[in-house]
C-alpha positions in Angstrom: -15.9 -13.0 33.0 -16.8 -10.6 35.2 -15.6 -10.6 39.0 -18.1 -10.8 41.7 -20.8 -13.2 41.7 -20.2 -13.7 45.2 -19.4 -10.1 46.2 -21.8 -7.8 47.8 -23.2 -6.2 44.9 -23.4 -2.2 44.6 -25.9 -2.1 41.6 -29.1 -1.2 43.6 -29.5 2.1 44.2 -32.1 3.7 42.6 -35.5 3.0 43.1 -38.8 2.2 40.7 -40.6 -0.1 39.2 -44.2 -1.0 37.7 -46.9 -2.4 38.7 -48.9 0.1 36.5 -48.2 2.6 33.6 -49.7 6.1 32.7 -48.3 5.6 29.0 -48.9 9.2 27.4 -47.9 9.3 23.5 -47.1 12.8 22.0 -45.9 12.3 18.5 -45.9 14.9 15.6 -47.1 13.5 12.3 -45.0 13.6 9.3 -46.3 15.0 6.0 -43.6 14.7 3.9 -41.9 11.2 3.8 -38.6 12.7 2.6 -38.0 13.6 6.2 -37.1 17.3 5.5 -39.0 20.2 6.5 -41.8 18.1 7.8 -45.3 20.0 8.7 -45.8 18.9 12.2 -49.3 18.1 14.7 -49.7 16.9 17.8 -51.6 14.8 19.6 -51.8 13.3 23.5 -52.8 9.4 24.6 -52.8 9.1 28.7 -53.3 5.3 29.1 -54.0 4.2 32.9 -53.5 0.1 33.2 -53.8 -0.2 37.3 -54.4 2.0 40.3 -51.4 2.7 42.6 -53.4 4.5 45.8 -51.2 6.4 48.0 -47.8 4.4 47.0 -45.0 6.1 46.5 -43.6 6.1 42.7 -41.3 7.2 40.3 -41.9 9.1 36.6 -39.8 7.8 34.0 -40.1 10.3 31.1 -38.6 8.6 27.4 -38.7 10.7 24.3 -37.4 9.2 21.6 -37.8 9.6 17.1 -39.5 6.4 15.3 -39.2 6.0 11.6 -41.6 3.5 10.0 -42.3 2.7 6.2 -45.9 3.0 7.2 -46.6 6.2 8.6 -43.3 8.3 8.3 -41.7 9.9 11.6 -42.6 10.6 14.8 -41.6 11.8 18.2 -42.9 9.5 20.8 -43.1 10.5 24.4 -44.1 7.9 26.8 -43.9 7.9 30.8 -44.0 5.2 33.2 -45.3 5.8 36.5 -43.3 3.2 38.6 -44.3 1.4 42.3 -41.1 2.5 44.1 -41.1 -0.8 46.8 -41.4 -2.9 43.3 -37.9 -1.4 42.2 -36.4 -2.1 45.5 -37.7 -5.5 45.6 -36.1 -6.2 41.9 -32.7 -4.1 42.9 -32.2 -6.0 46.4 -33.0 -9.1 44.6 -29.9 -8.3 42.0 -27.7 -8.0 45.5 -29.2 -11.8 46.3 -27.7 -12.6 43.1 -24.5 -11.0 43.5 -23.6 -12.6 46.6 -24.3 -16.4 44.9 -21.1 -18.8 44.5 -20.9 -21.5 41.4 -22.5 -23.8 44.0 -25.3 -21.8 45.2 -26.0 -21.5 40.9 -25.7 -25.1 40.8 -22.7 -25.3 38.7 -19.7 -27.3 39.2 -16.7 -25.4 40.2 -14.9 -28.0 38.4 -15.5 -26.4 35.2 -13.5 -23.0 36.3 -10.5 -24.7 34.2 -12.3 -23.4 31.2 -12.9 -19.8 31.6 -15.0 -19.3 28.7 -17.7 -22.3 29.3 -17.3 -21.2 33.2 -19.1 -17.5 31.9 -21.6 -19.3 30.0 -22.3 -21.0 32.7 -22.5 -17.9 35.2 -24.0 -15.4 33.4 -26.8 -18.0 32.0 -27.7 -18.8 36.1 -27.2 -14.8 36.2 -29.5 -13.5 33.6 -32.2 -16.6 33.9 -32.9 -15.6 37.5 -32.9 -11.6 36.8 -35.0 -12.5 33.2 -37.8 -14.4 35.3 -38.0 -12.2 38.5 -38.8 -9.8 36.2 -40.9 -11.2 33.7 -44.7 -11.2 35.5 -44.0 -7.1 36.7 -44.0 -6.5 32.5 -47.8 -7.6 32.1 -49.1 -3.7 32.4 -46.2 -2.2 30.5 -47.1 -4.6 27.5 -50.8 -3.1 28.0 -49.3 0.6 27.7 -47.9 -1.0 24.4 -50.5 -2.4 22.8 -52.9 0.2 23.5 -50.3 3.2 21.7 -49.9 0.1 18.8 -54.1 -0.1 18.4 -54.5 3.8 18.3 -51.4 3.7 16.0 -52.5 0.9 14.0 -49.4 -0.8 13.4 -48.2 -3.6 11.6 -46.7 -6.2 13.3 -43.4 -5.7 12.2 -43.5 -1.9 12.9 -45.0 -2.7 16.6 -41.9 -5.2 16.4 -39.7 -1.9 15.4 -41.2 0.2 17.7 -40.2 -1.4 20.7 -36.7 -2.0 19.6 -36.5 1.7 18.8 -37.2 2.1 22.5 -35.0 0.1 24.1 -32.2 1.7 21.5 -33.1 5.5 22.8 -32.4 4.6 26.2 -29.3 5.9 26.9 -26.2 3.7 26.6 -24.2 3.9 30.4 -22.5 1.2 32.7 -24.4 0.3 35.7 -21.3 -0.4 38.0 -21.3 -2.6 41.0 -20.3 -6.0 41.0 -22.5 -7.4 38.4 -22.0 -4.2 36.6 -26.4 -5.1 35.8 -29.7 -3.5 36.2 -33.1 -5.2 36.1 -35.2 -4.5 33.2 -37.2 -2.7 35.5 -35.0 -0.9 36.8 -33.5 0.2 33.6 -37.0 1.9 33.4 -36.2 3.7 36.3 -33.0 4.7 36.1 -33.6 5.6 32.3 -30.0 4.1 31.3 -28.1 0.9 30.9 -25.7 -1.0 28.7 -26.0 -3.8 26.1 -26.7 -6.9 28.0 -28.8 -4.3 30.6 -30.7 -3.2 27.5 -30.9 -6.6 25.9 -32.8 -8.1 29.0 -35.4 -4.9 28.9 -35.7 -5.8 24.9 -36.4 -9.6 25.5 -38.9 -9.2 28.1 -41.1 -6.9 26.5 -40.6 -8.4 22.7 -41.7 -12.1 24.4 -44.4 -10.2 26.3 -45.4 -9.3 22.7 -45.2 -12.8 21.6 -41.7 -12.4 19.4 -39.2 -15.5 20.7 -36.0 -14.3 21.6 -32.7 -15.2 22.5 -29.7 -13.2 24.7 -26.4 -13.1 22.0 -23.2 -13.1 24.6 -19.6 -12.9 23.3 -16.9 -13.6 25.9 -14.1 -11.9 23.2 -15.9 -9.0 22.3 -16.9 -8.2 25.9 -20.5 -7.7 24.0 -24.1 -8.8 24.3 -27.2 -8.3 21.9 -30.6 -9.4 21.5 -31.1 -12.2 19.1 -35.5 -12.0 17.0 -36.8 -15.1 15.7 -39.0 -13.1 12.7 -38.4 -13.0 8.9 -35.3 -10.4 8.7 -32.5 -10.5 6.3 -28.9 -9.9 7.9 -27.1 -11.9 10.0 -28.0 -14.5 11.9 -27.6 -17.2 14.0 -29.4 -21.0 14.0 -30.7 -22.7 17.2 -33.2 -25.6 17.8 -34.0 -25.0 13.9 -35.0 -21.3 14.3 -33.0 -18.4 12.9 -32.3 -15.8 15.8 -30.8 -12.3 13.7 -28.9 -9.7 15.4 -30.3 -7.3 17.1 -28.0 -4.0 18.8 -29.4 -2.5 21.5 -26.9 0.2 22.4 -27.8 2.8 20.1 -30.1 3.6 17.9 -29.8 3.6 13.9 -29.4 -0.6 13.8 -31.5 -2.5 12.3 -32.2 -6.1 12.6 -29.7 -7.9 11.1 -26.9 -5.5 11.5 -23.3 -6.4 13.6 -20.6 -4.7 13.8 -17.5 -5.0 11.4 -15.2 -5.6 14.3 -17.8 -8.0 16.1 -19.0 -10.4 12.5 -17.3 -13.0 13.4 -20.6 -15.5 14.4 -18.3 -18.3 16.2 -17.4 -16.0 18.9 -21.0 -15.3 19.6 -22.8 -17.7 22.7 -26.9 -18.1 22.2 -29.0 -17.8 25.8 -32.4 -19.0 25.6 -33.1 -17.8 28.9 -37.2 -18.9 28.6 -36.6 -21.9 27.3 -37.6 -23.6 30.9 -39.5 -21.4 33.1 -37.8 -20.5 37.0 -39.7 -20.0 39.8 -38.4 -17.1 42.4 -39.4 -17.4 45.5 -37.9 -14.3 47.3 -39.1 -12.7 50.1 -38.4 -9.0 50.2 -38.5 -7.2 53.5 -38.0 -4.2 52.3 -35.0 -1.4 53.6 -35.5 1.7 55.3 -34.5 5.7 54.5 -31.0 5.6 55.7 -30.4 2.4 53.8 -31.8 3.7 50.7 -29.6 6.8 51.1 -26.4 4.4 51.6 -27.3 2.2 48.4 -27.8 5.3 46.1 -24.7 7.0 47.7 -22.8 3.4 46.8 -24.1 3.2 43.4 -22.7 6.8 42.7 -19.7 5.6 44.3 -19.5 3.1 41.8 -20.5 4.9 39.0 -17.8 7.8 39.7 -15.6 4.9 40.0 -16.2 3.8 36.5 -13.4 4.9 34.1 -14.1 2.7 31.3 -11.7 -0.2 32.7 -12.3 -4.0 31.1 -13.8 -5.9 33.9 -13.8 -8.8 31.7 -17.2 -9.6 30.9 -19.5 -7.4 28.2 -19.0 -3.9 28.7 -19.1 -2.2 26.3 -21.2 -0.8 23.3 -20.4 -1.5 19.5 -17.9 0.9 18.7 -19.0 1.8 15.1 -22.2 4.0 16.2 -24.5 4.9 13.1 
């Protein structure tokens, strides 16, 4: 497992979030489905969900290509206009976490003997609390969806697609700090992330969109990945009498279904149902002011220069056969 759940955590420094979305769509429509020498047009959606007033936020810009069966390729461009103190709140809340002992998660230290069942342990209290602070800032970001998925008119399997095509153009990068973690909504803002980073973006929206999910986690591949209760073919895993099949969210090119060669071997794979009891978080955020935002940022770079590739122990790292 990872070190530091007690530590004081370095993985909050940049800032954004979203209480509201200005979800603009530019895609170029594909005439010929052989996907050479396409003609191309243009068109522009500006979606606004909320009103932010004078609060300060961030732009996240994401450009990314979408293949579908349906309606051929396109180039997608959607940007997130993100409530800055919302960020904060979710980053300083990922320090709260850092800094929690076995007891303060409520699990027995008597169970450190076992090191593997100790990391299910952790990282389930871990991702659970991270998953449901999270999960109510996602309700606008879902609307941004839906409305591109309406104007679209997509099937449910391509809407299905089209957010895990997302989540797989983000670009694949290590956090650092002591959870070596970002909050799905900070992965908006900082625009990067790594697989169980990604994963925890991909799960909330895909539940927001009504698709039951599960977090894959793999203590000997240092690995996580999303796991999609829908009709798929590939492999898969069983729990609670529903199939849960693969999904990669490091790069793009997977599809559901597909593992890695050198990661196939389904016994070394744990299955998180982080929703399966909801978790209240009550956490008062008093927010932090300039020169405190300019140490966290200059600690996360710290951290992030820091970062030479070294096993931590946990899940670091990508699938290494990229498609």
């Amino acid at each position: 497992m990872k070190k530091g759940c007690a530590a004081s955590f370095g993985c909050s420094g940049i800032i954004v979030i979203i209480l509201f979305a200005i979800i603009i769509v530019d895609f170029i429509s594909e005439l010929d489905f052989s996907f050479e020498g396409f003609e191309e047009t243009s068109s522009d959606y500006s979606f606004q969900v909320d009103t932010l007033g004078n609060q300060p936020i961030i732009k996240s810009d994401f450009k990314w290509k979408f293949t579908s069966s349906s309606f051929g390729r396109k180039n997608y461009k959607i940007s997130f206009h993100l409530l800055e103190n919302e960020v904060k709140k979710a980053l300083a809340y990922m320090d709260e976490v850092a800094n929690l002992n076995s007891r303060d998660l409520n699990i027995d230290p008597k169970y450190k003997s076992d090191q593997v069942y100790f990391a299910k342990l952790m990282w389930h209290e871990i991702y659970k609390r991270i998953y449901w602070q999270s999960f109510d800032k996602f309700n606008n970001i879902l609307k941004g969806f839906e409305e591109v998925f309406k104007i679209e008119k997509m099937s449910d399997r391509d809407k299905v697609y089209f957010i895990i095509s997302f989540v797989q153009n983000i670009e694949y990068k290590r956090p650092g700090g002591e959870l070596d973690l970002l909050p799905p909504l900070g992965t908006l803002a900082t625009r990067f992330g790594d697989c169980d980073t990604k994963a925890l973006l991909l799960y909330i929206i895909l539940e927001k969109a009504g698709v039951d999910c599960v977090m894959f986690w793999s203590f000997q591949y240092k690995h996580a990945m999303l796991g999609v209760n829908i009709n798929s073919r590939g492999k898969y895993k069983t729990h609670n009498s529903r199939n849960y099949y693969f999904v990669e969210t490091t790069y793009p090119g997977w599809e559901i279904g597909d593992i890695d060669p050198e990661m196939d071997d389904l016994s070394m794979w744990y299955i998180d149902d982080l929703d399966s009891d909801k978790m209240k978080i009550d956490f008062k955020y008093n927010g932090i002011d300039d020169q405190q935002t300019k140490d966290v940022n200059r600690i996360k770079r710290k951290n992030l220069e820091n970062n030479d590739g070294k096993d931590s122990g946990e899940r670091d790292k990508p699938s290494p056969s990229i498609k």
